[in-house]
C-alpha positions in Angstrom: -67.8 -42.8 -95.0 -64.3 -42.8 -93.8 -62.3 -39.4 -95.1 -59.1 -39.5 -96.7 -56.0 -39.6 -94.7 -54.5 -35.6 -95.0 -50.7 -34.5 -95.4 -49.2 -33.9 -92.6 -48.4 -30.0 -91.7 -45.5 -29.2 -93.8 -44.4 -25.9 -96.2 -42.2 -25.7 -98.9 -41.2 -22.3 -98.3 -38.1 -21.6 -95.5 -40.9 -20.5 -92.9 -41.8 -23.8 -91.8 -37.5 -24.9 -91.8 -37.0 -21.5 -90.1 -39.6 -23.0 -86.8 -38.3 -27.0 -86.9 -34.9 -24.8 -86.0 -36.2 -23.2 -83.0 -39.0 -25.9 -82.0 -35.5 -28.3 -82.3 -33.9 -25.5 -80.0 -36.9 -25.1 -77.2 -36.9 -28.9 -76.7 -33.3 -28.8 -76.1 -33.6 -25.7 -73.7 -36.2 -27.5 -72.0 -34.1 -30.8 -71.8 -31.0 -28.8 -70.4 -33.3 -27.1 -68.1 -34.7 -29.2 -66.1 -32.4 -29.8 -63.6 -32.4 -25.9 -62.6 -35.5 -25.0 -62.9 -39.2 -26.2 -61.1 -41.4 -28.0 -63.8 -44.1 -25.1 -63.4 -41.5 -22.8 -65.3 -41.0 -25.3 -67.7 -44.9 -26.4 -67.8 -46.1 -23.4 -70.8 -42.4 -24.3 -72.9 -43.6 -28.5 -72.3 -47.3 -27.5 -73.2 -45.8 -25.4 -76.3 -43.6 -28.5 -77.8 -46.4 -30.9 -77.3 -49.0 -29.1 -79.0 -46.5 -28.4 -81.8 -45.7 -31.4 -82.4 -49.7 -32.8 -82.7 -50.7 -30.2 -84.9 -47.3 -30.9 -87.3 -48.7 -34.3 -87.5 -52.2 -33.7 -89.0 -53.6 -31.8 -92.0 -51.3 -28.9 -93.9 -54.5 -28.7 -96.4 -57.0 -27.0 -93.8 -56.6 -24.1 -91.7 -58.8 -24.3 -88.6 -60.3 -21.3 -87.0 -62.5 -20.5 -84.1 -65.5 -18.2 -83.9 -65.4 -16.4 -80.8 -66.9 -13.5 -78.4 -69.7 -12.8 -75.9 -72.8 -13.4 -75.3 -75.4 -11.7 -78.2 -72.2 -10.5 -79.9 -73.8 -12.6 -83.1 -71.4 -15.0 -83.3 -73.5 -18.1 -83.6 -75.1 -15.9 -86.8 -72.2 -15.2 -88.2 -70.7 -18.8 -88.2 -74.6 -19.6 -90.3 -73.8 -16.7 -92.3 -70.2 -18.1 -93.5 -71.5 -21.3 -93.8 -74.3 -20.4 -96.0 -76.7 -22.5 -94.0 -78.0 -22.5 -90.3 -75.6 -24.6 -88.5 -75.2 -23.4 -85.2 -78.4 -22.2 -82.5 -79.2 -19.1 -82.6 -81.8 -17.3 -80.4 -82.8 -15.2 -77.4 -81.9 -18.0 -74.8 -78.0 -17.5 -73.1 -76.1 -19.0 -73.2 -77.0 -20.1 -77.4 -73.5 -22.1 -77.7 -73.2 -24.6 -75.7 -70.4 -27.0 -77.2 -68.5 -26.4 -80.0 -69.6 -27.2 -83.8 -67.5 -27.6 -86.6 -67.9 -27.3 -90.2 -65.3 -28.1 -92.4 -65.6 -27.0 -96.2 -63.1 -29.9 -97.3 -62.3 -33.5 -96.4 -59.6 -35.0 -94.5 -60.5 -33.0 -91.3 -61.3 -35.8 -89.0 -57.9 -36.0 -87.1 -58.1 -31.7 -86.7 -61.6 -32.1 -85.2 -61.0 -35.1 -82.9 -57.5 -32.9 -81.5 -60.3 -30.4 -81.0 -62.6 -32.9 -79.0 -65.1 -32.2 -81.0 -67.3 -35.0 -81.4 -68.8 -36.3 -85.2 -72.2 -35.4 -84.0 -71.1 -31.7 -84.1 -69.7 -31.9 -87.6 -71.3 -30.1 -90.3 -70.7 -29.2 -94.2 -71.4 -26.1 -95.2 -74.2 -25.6 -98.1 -72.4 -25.2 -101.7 -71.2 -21.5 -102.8 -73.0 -19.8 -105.0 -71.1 -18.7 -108.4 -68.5 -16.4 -107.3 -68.4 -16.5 -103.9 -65.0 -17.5 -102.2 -64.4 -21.6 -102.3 -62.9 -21.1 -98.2 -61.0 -24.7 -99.3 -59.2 -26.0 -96.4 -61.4 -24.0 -94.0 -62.5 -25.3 -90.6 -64.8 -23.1 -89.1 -65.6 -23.3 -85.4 -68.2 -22.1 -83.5 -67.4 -21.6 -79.9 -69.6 -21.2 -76.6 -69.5 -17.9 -75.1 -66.3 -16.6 -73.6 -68.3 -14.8 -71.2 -70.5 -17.4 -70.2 -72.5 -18.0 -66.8 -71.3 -21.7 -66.8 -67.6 -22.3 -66.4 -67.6 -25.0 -68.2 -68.2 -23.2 -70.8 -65.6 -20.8 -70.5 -62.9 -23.9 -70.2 -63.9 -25.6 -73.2 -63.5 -22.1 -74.9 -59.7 -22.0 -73.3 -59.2 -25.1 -74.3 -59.9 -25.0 -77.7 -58.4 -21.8 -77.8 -55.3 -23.1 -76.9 -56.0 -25.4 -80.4 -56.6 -23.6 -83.5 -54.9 -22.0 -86.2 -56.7 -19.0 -85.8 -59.4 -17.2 -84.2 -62.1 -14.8 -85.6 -63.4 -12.5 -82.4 -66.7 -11.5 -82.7 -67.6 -8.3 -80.9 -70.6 -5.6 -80.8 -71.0 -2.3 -80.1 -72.4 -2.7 -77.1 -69.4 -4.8 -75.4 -66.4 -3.8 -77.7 -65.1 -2.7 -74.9 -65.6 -5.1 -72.5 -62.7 -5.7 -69.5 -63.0 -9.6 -69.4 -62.1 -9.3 -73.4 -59.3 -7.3 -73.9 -57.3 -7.9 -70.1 -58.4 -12.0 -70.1 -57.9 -12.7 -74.0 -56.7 -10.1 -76.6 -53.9 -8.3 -74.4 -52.2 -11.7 -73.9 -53.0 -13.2 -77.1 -51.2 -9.5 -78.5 -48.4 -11.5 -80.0 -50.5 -13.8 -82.2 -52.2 -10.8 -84.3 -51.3 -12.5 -87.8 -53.9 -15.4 -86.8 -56.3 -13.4 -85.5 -59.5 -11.2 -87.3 -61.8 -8.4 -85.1 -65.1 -8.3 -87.0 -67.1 -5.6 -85.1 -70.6 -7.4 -86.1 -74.3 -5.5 -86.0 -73.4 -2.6 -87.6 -76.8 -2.4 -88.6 -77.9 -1.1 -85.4 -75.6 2.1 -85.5 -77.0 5.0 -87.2 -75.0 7.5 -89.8 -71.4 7.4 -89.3 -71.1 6.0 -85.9 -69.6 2.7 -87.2 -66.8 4.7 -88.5 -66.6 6.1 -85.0 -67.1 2.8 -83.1 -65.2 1.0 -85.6 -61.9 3.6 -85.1 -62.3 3.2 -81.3 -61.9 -0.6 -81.6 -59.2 0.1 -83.4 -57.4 2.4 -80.4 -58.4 -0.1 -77.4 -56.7 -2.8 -79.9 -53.3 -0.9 -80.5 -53.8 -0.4 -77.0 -53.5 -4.2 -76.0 -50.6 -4.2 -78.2 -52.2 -5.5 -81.0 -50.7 -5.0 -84.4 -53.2 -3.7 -86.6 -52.7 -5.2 -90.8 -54.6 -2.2 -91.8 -51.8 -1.4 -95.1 -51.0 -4.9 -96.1 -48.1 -5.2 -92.8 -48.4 -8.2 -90.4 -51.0 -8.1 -88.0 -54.7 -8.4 -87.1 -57.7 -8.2 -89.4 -60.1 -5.8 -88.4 -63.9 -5.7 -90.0 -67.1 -4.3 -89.4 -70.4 -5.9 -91.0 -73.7 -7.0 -90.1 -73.8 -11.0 -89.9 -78.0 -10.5 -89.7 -78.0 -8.8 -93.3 -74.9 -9.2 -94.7 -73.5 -6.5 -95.4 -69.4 -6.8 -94.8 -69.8 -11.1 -94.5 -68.2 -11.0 -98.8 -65.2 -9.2 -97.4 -64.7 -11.1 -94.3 -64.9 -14.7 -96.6 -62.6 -13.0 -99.3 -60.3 -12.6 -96.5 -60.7 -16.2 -95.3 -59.9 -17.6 -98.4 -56.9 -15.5 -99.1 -55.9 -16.9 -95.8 -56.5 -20.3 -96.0 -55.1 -21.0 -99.4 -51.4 -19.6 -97.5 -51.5 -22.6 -95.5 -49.7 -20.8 -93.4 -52.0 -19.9 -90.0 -50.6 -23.3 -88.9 -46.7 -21.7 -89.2 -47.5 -18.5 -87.6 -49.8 -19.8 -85.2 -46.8 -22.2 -83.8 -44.3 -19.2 -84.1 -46.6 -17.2 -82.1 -46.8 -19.8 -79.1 -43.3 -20.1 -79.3 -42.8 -16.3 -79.4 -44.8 -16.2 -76.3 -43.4 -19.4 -74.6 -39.9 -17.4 -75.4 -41.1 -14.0 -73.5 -42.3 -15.9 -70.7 -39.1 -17.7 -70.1 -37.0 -14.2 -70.9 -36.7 -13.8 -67.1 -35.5 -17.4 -66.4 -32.7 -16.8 -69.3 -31.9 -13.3 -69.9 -28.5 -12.2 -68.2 -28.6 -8.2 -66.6 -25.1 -7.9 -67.5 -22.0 -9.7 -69.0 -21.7 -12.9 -67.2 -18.5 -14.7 -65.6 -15.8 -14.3 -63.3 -14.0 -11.2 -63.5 -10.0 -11.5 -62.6 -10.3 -9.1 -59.9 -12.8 -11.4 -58.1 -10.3 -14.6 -59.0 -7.5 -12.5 -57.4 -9.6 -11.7 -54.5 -10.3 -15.4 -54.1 -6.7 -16.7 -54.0 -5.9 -13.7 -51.8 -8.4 -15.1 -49.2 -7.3 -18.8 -48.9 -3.7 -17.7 -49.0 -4.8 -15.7 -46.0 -6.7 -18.6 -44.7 -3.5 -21.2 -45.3 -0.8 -18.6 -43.7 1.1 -17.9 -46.8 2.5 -14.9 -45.8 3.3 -16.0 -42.2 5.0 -19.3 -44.0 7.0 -17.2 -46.5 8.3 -15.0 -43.0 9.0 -18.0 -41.6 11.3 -19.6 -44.4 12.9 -16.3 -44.7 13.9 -15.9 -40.9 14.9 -20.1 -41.0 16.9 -19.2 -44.1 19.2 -16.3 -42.3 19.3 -18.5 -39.6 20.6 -20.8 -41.6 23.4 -18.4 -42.7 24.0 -17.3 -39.4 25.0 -20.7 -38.3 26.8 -21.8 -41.2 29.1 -18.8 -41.2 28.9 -18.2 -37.2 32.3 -18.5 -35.0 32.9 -22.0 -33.9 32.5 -20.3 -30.5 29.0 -19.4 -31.2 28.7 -22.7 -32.9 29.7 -24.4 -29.7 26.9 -22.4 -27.6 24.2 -23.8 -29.9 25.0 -27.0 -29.8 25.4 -26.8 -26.0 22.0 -25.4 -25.8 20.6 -28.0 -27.8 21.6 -30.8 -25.7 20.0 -28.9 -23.1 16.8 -28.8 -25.3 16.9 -32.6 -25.9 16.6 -33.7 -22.1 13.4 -31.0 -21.9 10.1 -32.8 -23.8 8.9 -31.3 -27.0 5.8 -29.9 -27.0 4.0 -30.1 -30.5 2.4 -27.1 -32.1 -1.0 -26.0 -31.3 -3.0 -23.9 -33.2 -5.6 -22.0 -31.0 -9.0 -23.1 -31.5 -9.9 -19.4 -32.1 -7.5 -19.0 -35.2 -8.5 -22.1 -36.8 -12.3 -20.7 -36.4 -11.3 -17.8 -37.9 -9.2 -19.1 -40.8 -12.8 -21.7 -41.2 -14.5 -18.7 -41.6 -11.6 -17.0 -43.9 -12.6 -19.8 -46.4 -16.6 -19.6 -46.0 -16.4 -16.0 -46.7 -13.6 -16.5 -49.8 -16.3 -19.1 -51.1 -19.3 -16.5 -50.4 -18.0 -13.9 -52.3 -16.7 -15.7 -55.5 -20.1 -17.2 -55.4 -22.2 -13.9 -55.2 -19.3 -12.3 -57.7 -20.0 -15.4 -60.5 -23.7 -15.2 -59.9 -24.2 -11.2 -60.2 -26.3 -10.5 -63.6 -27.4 -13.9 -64.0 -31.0 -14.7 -63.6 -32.2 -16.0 -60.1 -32.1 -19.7 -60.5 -29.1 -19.7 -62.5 -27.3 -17.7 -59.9 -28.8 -19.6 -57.1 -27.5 -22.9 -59.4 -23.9 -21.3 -59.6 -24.1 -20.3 -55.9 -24.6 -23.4 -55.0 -22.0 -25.0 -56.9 -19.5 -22.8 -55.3 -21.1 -24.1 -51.7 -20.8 -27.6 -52.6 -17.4 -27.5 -53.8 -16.4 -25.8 -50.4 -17.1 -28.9 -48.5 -14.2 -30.1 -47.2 -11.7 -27.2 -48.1 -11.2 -26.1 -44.5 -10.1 -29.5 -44.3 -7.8 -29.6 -47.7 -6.4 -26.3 -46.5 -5.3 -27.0 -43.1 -3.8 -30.5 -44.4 -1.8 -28.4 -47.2 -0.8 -26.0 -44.2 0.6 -28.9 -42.4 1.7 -31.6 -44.9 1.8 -29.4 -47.7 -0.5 -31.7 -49.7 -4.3 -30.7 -50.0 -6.0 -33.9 -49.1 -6.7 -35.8 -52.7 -4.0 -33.8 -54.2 -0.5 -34.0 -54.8 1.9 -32.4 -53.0 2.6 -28.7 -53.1 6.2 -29.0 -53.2 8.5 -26.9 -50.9 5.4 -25.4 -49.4 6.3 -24.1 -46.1 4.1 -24.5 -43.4 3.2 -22.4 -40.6 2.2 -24.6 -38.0 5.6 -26.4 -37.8 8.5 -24.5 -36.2 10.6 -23.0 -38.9 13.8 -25.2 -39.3 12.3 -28.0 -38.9 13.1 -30.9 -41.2 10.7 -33.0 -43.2 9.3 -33.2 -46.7 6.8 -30.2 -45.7 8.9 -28.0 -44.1 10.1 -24.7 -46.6 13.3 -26.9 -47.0 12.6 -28.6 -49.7 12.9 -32.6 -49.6 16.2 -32.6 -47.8 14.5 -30.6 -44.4 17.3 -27.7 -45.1 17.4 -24.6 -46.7 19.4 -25.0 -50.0 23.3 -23.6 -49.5 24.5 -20.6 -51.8 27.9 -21.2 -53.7 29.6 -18.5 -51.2 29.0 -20.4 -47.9 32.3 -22.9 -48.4 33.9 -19.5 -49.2 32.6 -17.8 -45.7 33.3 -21.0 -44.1 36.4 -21.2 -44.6 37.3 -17.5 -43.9 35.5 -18.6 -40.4 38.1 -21.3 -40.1 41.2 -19.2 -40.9 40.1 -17.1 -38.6 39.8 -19.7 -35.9 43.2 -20.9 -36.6 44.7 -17.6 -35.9 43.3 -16.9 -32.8 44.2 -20.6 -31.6 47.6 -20.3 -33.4 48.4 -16.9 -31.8 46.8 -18.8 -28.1 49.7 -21.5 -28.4 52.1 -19.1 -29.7 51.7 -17.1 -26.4 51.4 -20.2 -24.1 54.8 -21.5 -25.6 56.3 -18.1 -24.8 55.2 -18.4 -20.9 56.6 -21.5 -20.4 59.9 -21.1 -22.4 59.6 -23.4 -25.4 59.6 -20.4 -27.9 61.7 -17.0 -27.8 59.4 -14.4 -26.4 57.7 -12.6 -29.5 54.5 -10.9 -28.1 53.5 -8.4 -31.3 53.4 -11.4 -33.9 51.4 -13.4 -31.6 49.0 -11.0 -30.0 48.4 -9.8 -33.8 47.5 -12.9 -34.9 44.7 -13.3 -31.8 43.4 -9.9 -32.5 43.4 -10.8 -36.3 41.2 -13.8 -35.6 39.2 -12.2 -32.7 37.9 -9.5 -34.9 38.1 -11.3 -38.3 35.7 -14.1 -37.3 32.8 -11.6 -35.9 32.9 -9.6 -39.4 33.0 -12.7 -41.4 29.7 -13.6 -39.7 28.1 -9.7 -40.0 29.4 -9.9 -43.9 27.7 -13.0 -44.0 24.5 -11.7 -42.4 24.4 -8.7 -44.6 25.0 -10.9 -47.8 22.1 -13.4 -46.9 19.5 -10.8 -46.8 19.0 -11.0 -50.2 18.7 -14.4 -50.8 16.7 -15.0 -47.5 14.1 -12.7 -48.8 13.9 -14.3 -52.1 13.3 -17.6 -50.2 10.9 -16.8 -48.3 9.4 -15.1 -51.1 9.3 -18.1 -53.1 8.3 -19.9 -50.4 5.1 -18.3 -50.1 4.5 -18.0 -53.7 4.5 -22.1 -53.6 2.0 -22.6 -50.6 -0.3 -19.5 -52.2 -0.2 -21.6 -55.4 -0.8 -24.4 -53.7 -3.9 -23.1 -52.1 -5.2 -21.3 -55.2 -4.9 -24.6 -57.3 -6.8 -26.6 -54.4 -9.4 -23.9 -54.5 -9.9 -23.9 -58.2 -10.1 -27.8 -58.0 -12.9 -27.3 -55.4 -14.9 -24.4 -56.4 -13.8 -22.3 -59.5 -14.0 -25.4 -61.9 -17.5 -26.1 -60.6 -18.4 -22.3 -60.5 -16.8 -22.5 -64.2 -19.0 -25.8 -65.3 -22.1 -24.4 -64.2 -21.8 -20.6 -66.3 -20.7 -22.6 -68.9 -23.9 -24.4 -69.1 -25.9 -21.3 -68.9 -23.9 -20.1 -72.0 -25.0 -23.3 -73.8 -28.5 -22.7 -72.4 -28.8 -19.2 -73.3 -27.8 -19.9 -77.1 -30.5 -22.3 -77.2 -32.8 -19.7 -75.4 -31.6 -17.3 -78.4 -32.1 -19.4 -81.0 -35.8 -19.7 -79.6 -36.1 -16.3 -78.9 -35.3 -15.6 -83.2 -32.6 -12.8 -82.0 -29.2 -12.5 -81.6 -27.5 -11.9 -78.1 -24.4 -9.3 -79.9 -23.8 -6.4 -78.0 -26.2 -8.2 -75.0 
């Protein structure tokens, strides 16, 4: 006879809405994830959302719980006992258990058992309560082999189902209450599901006077111990019983409590929330940040200083400075001086130009400038954050290095980072200063720009020219007779000139000091902006991009986790 098809798992209180919120979150975690991280710390989180999702699907109407504990703990015994009927093997022979066996008190099961791989030959109804007695409705009971069993497969089909149910009775005696495999193999990690879980400490028929008490309260110690919480006063946490499953005595209170638990229809909830809680802990490491994450301005700062060391921003900004006096100088120069420059640049022009060459030492040492600059702000960004997030954002920084050597040495010679625009009026130190050309610290006219008093201190220059060549001719028409000798006005008017002309050119000196200064000042502002922009292009924006998506990760991961990261 085919059962009835059973609701599928869902609550009408906010418990059930409250974990669709952070199952919803997990997936997405997991989904952002995987690109950082090996599937193997992904695999519990995976193994969490699919088993989530199977158990959502099926039955909200039965609760499914698992009988388990050693061997002789009178497990077997106690799943007849509940049942009202002898179901499951017992005897002397161990392992009793060997495959699970499932009763279920009401229809609509099937699709709970078959998830359990439990096959219909192992199916059972328990025999009818007497008047009373608790209904268990929605209970399915399983019994389990062994946990401590001499065949592994045993002990895998017990993890495996394990793994399955809602929740989980654990048998235990007085003999092995205590037992290592127990508490370090099953109850210390299974701490954080203590709402789904009951510790019946069976054959308490065996223990004389008060030594249950005293058995019973040292169960209760080894439990807290495993971090179990204990429901002892109505709180959250594990159920903790003693009776005899042989005559029983304490098997009324352990059913009461099974009904009272099933009619919740809530084990499925918490059992969920639990994995998740645990699937949340596990991943902790993976998301939790040891300090306040991002790059600090000091390590920005430090960054830009580094290229700008590595392009030759300062040297550039000396360099416009001394072409922009020089400049001056020969603007505002005597035409005497004048004439000796120009005279020794003809004598320049018949000698070949030899073009600049920068050592192969210097350029391996601004190369590693720019590996170091990129090492840093890596190691800076990725300080606090979790290993393979900072290894993620470490390598971002290294692959948005490649190629800016390259980008800077073209911006130090062109003035435009190759793939960018150009950094305009960028000087550069590797071509001789007062040179013309668009990348020179000229601007786009290959000179420096001309202050409003140059005309004005060219033009003293000229006056003071004239005099002296004036005052010549004055005394040359005097020695041969053409004017009336006169030698103070004429010898007045040389000195006038001779002397004017050289302070005209120191005033002018002293006067473009200022403004050379400011040039080359500017002038290296420009090329160290130029070289900051081309590094944030190529490292700081990918460096950015990949905190940012650990922010978006870690809110999921919170959102998982059920806490809230203020003050983290």
């Amino acid at each position: 006879m085919l059962e009835p098809p059973a609701a599928p798992c869902a609550y009408e209180d906010g418990h059930d809405g409250q974990l669709k919120q952070r199952l919803d979150a997990l997936r997405e975690l997991v989904g952002l994830s995987r690109t950082r991280l090996d599937g193997g710390t992904l695999a519990e989180a995976g193994r969490v959302l699919d088993e989530a999702a199977a158990r959502r699907r099926l039955s909200a109407r039965h609760t499914v719980v698992a009988v388990a504990g050693a061997t002789g703990s009178g497990k077997s015994t106690l799943f007849n006992a509940l049942a009202g009927v002898p179901l499951s093997e017992t005897g002397l022979r161990r392992p009793t258990t060997s495959a699970p066996i499932a009763c279920s008190w009401t229809d609509g099961a099937a699709g709970l058992l078959d998830r359990l791989g439990i096959p219909g030959r192992s199916r059972r109804r328990p025999l009818q309560g007497q008047h009373g007695e608790a209904k268990l409705e929605g209970l399915v009971l399983v019994d389990l082999p062994d946990h401590d069993s001499a065949a592994p497969a045993h002990r895998e089909q017990v993890d495996r189902v394990l793994a399955l149910v809602d929740a989980v009775i654990w048998v235990v005696d007085p003999e092995k209450y205590a037992d290592a495999m127990l508490h370090e193999r099953y109850l210390r990690p299974m701490a954080g599901h203590a709402e789904v879980m009951f510790v019946v400490l069976n054959q308490i028929d065996r223990l004389p006077g008060d030594a249950a008490e005293q058995v019973l309260d040292d169960l209760r110690r080894l439990l807290d111990e495993d971090g179990i919480a204990l429901g002892e006063h109505g709180e959250p946490g594990a159920t903790v019983l003693p009776l005899s499953a042989l005559t029983g005595d304490g098997v009324g209170e352990l059913r009461d409590a099974l009904d009272q638990f099933t009619a919740e229809r809530r084990a499925a909830v918490r059992r969920i929330a639990a994995d998740v809680d645990a699937a949340a802990d596990h991943l902790r490491p993976v998301y939790a940040a040891g300090r306040q994450i991002g790059l600090s301005e000091a390590a920005r700062e430090e960054f830009t200083d580094r290229l700008a060391e590595a392009v030759g921003a300062a040297a550039a900004g000396q360099a416009a400075e001394r072409a922009w006096a020089r400049g001056a100088n020969k603007a505002c120069g005597t035409p005497w001086l004048r004439l000796w420059r120009w005279y020794e640049a003809q004598r320049a022009l018949g000698s070949p130009v030899q073009p600049p060459v920068v050592p192969v030492e210097e350029e391996a040492t601004a190369r590693q400038r720019v590996e170091h600059a990129v090492r840093a702000v890596g190691d800076a960004a990725a300080t606090g954050l979790p290993a393979a997030w900072g290894q993620a954002v470490r390598e971002a920084a290294t692959r948005g290095a490649e190629g800016l050597p390259e980008a800077l040495d073209e911006l130090a010679v062109t003035g435009t980072p190759a793939g960018g625009s150009r950094a305009q009026g960028a000087a550069s130190p590797a071509r001789p200063a007062g040179s013309a050309g668009p990348a020179g610290p000229y601007g786009p006219s290959g000179r420096p720009p001309r202050p409003g008093w140059w005309p004005v201190a060219v033009l003293a220059q000229v006056s003071m020219t004239i005099l002296q060549v004036l005052g010549g001719l004055w005394l040359l028409g005097q020695i041969v007779g053409v004017v009336p000798p006169n030698l103070g006005v004429p010898v007045l008017m040389m000195l006038a000139g001779i002397v004017g002309g050289p302070c005209v050119e120191w005033s002018c000196r002293m006067a473009a000091k200022g403004p050379a200064r400011r040039y080359g000042q500017d002038a290296e502002r420009r090329l160290r902006d130029a070289a900051a922009a081309c590094g944030r292009a190529r490292v700081l924006d990918p460096v950015a991009a990949e905190l940012l998506r650990y922010r978006e990760v870690r809110e999921q991961y919170v959102r998982v986790a059920g806490f809230s990261t203020t003050g983290r």
